[in-house]
C-alpha positions as CSV (number, residue, x, y, z in Angstrom):
1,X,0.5,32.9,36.2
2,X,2.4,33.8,39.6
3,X,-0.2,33.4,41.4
4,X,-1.7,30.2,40.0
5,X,-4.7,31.9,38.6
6,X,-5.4,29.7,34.9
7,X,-8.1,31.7,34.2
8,X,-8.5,35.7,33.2
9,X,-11.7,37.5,32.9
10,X,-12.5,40.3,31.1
11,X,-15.3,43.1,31.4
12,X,-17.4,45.4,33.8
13,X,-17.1,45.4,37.4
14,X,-19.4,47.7,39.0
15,X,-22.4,48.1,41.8
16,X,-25.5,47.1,41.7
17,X,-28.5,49.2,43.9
18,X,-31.0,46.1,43.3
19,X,-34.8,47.2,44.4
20,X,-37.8,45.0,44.4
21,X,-40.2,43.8,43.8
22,X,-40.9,46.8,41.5
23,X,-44.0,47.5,39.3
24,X,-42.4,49.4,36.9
25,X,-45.8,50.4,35.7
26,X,-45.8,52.3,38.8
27,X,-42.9,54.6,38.4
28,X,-44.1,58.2,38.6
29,X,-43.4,60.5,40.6
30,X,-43.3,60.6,44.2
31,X,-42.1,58.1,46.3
32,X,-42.7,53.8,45.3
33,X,-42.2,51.6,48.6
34,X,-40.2,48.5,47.3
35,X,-39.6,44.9,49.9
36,X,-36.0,45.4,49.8
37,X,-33.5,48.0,48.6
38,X,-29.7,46.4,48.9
39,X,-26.1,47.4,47.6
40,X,-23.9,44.7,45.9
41,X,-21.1,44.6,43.7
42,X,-22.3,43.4,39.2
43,X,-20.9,43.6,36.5
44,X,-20.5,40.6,33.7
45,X,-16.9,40.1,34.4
46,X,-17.1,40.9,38.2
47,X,-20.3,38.0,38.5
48,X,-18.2,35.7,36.6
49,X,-14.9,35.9,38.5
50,X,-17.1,36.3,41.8
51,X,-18.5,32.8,40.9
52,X,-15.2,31.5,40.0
53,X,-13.4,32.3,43.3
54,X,-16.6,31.0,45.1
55,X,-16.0,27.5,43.5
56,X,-12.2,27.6,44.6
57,X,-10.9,28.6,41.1
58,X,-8.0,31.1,41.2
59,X,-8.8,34.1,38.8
60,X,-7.6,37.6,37.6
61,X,-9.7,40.0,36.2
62,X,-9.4,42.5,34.1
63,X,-11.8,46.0,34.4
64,X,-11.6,49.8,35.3
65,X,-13.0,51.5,38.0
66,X,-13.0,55.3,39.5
67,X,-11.0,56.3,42.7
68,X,-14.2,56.6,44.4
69,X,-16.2,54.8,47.4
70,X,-17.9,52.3,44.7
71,X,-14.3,51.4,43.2
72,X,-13.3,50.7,46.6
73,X,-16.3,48.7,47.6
74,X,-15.5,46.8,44.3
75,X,-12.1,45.9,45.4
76,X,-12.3,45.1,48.8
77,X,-15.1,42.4,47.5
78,X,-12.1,41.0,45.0
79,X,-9.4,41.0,48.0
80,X,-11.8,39.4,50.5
81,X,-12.9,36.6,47.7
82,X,-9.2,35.9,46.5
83,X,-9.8,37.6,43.6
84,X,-6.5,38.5,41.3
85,X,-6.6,42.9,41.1
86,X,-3.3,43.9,39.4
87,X,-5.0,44.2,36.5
88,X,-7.9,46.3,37.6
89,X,-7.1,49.9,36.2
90,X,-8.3,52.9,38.6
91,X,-8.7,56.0,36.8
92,X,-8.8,59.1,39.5
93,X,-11.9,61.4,37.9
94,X,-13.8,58.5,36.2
95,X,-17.2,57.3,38.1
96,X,-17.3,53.8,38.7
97,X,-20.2,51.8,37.0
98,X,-23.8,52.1,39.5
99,X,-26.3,49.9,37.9
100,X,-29.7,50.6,39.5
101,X,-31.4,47.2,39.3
102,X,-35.8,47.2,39.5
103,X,-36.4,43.4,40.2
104,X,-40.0,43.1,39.3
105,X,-42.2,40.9,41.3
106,X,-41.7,38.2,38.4
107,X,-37.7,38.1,39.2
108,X,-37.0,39.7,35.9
109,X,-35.3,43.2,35.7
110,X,-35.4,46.5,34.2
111,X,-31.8,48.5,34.7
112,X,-30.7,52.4,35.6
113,X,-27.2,52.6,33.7
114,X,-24.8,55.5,34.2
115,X,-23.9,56.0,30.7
116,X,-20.3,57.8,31.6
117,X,-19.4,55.5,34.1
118,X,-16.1,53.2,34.1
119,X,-18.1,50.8,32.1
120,X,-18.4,53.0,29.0
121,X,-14.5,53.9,29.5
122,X,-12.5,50.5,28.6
123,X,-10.3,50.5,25.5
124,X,-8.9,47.8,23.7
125,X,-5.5,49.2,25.3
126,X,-6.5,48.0,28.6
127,X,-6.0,44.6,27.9
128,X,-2.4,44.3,28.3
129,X,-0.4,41.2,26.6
130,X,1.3,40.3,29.9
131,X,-2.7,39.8,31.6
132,X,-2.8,36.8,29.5
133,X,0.5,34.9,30.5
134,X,0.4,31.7,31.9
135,X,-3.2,31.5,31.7
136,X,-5.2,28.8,29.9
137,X,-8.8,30.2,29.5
138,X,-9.8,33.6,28.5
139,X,-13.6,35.1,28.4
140,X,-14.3,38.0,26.8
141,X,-17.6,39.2,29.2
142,X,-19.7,40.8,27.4
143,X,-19.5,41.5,23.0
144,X,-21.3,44.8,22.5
145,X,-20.6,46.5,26.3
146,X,-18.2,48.3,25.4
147,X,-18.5,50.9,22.8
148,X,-15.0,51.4,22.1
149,X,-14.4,47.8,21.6
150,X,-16.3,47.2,18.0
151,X,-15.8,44.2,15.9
152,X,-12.2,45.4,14.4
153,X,-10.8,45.8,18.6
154,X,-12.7,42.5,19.4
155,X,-10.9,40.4,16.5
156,X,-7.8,41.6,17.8
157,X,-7.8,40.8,21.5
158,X,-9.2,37.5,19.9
159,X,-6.3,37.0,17.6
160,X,-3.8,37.3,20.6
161,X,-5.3,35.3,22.8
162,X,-5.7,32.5,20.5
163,X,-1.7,33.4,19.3
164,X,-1.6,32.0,23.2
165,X,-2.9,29.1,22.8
166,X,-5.7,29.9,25.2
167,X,-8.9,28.3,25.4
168,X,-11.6,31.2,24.4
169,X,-14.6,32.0,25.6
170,X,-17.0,34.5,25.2
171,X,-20.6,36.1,26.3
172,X,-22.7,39.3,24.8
173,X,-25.4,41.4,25.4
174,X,-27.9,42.8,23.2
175,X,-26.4,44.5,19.9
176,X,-26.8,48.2,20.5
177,X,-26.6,49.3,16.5
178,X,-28.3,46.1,14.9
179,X,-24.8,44.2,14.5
180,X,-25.1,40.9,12.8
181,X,-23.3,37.7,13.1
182,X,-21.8,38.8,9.4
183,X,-20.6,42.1,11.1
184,X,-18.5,40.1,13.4
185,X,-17.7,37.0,11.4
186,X,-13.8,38.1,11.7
187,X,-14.0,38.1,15.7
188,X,-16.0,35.2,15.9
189,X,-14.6,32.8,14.2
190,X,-11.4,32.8,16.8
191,X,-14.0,31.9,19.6
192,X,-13.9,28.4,21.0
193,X,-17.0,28.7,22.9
194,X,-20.0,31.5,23.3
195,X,-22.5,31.9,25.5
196,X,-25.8,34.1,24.2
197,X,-29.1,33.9,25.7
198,X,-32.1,33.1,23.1
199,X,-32.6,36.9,22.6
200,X,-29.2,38.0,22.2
201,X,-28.8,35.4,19.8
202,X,-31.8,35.8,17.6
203,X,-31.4,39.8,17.4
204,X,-27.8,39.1,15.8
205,X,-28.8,36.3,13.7
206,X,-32.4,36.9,12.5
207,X,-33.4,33.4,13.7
208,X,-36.1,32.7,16.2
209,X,-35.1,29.3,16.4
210,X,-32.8,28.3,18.9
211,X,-31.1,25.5,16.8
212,X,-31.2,27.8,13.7
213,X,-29.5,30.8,15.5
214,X,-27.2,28.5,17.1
215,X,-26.1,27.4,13.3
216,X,-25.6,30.8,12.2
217,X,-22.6,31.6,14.9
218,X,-21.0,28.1,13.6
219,X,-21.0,29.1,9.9
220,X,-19.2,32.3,11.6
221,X,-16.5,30.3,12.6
222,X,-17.5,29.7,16.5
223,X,-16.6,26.3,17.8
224,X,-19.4,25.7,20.1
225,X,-22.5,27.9,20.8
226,X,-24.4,27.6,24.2
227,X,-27.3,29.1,23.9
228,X,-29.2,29.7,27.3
229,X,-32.7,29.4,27.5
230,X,-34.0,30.1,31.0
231,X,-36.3,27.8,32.5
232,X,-35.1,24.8,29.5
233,X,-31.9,25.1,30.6
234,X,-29.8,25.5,26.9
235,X,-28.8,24.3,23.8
236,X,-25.2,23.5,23.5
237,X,-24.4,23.0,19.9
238,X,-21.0,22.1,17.4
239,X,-20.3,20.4,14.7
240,X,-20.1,16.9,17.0
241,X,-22.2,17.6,19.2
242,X,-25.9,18.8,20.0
243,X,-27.8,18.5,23.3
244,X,-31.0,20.0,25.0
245,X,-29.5,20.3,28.8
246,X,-32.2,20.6,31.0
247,X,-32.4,23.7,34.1
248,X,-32.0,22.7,37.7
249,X,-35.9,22.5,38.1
250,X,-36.5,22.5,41.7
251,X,-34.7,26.0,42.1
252,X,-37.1,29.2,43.4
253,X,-36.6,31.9,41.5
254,X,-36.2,35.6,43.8
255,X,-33.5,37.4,41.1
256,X,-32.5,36.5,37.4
257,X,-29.6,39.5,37.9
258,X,-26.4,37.6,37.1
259,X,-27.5,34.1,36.5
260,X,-26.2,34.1,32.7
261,X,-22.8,35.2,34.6
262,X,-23.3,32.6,36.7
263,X,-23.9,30.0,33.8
264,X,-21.0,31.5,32.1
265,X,-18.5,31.3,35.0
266,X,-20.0,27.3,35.7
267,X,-19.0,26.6,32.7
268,X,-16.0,28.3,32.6
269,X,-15.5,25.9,35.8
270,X,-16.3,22.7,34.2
271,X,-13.6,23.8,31.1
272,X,-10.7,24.2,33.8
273,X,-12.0,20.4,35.5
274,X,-11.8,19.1,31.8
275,X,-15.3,18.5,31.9
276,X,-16.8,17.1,28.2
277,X,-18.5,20.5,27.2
278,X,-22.3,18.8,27.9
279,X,-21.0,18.5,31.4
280,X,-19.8,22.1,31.8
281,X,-23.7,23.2,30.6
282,X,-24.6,21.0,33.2
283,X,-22.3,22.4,36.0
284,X,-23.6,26.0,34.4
285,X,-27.3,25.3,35.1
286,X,-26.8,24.4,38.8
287,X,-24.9,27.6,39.2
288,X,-27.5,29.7,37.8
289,X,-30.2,27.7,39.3
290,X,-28.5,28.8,42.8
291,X,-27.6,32.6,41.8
292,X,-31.4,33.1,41.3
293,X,-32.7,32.3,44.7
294,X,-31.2,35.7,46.8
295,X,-31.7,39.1,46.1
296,X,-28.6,40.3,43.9
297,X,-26.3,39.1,41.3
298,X,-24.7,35.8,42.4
299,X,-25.4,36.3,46.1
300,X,-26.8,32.5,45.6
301,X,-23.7,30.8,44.7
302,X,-22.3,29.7,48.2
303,X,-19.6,27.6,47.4
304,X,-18.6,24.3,44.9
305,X,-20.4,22.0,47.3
306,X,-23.7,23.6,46.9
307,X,-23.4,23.3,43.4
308,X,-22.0,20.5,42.8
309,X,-24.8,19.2,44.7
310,X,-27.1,20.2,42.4
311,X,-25.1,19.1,39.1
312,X,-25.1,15.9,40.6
313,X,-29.0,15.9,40.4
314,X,-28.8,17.1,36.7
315,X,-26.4,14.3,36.1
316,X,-29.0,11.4,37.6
């Protein structure tokens, strides 16, 4: 790419209001005092290329937002962390994405989505051919986001970016109309890498078991299948290959927003180093184990020698 950048994300970008810590059982109302109350930028894609530019690695993304003050936060954030914009639509009259965030006193979250925000606006259209020149990996952040991109929109941005020669990756969400791994076999099977957590994975494929559900995206035609499982770290499975990678256990969790993102986007890291895919899960855990401690999505990951620090540790 002109600008160097080898690696082109592709998803939400929007603003987070994090809160907490929230009892949700709480909520009436009236007026709930909560520790903290910030404003961040979020978003899948937005986390992932946030991380990315934090660890040095040149990268475009590819997302909408409104002309409106969030937009501009959201770009301004991009320009001051490197990040490539050209790529980033703005649609005058569209609201850009808010996600209200209620961090409970656990470190889980419920969210607050603004169902016709920029977030429910991207087409398959938006991905243009040219985005992809030059680059070497593509991820795909998140399957089932965006409800104009359904399984016949995701096989072809798949299909193209594989015509490439890229390296593809990809992460979901929860289904939103009880979509299989069947339903989405003819996307899937272009994928060289995806990156479920447990739930996600066992909603799609009807397993409960991580090594089972993990099977079932590989008889779909995915190459390898991380599957992330919290606290244990996660399962990173192929047809060579199948390992238990253990979690960064001496991290303190404050905020579980983003750390999948953050997994995602370390491993995304490792693939670019031509890192052996065990090592990338490994360089994933100690970049989630660092988004968790602060308040926000990603606002942990400092920079590559804080996590490489801890991969190190993973690696003894």
């Amino acid at each position: 790419m002109e600008n160097g950048s080898d690696i082109v994300i592709f998803g939400a970008a929007i603003l987070d209001i994090p809160a907490g810590p929230v009892d949700i059982t709480l909520l009436r109302a009236g007026s709930v005092p909560a520790d903290r109350i910030t404003m961040n930028t979020g978003g899948d894609a937005l986390n992932e290329a946030t991380v990315l530019a934090k660890l040095g690695k040149p990268v475009r993304l590819v997302s909408k937002v409104g002309d409106d003050m969030a937009g501009r936060v959201i770009l301004d954030h991009c320009r001051q962390y490197g990040i490539d914009t050209e790529h980033i639509l703005v649609e005058p009259g569209l609201d850009t994405g808010v996600n209200v965030v209620l961090v409970h006193p656990d470190g889980e979250r419920s969210f607050l989505t603004n169902r016709n925000g920029a977030l429910r606006r991207i087409y398959r259209e938006d991905l243009r051919g040219e985005v992809l020149k030059g680059a070497r990996i593509f991820c795909f952040a998140s399957i089932f986001v965006f409800p104009w991109i359904g399984k016949k929109e995701l096989a072809s941005i798949f299909k193209d970016a594989k015509a490439g020669g890229l390296i593809l990756c990809a992460d979901m969400t929860k289904c939103k109309n009880r979509e299989t791994v069947q339903d989405l076999r003819e996307a899937l099977l272009y994928l060289d890498y995806l990156f479920p957590n447990l739930e996600e994975a066992q909603m799609v494929t009807g397993k409960t078991d991580p090594d089972e559900a993990a099977d079932a995206f590989l008889e779909c035609g995915v190459k390898t299948v991380v599957i992330k499982l919290g606290q244990k770290g996660c399962l990173i499975k192929s047809k060579d290959i199948r390992a238990l990678v253990p979690a960064y256990s001496d991290a303190v969790c404050v905020d579980t927003t983003g750390a999948g993102d953050a997994f995602a986007a370390g491993f995304l890291y490792g693939l670019s180093e031509g890192m052996p895919p065990v090592e990338c899960a490994r360089f994933g855990n100690a970049a989630a184990s660092a988004a968790i401690e602060e308040f926000g999505a990603v606002v942990g990951v400092r920079d590559l020698a804080q996590v490489y620090e801890r991969y190190e540790k993973l690696v003894r």
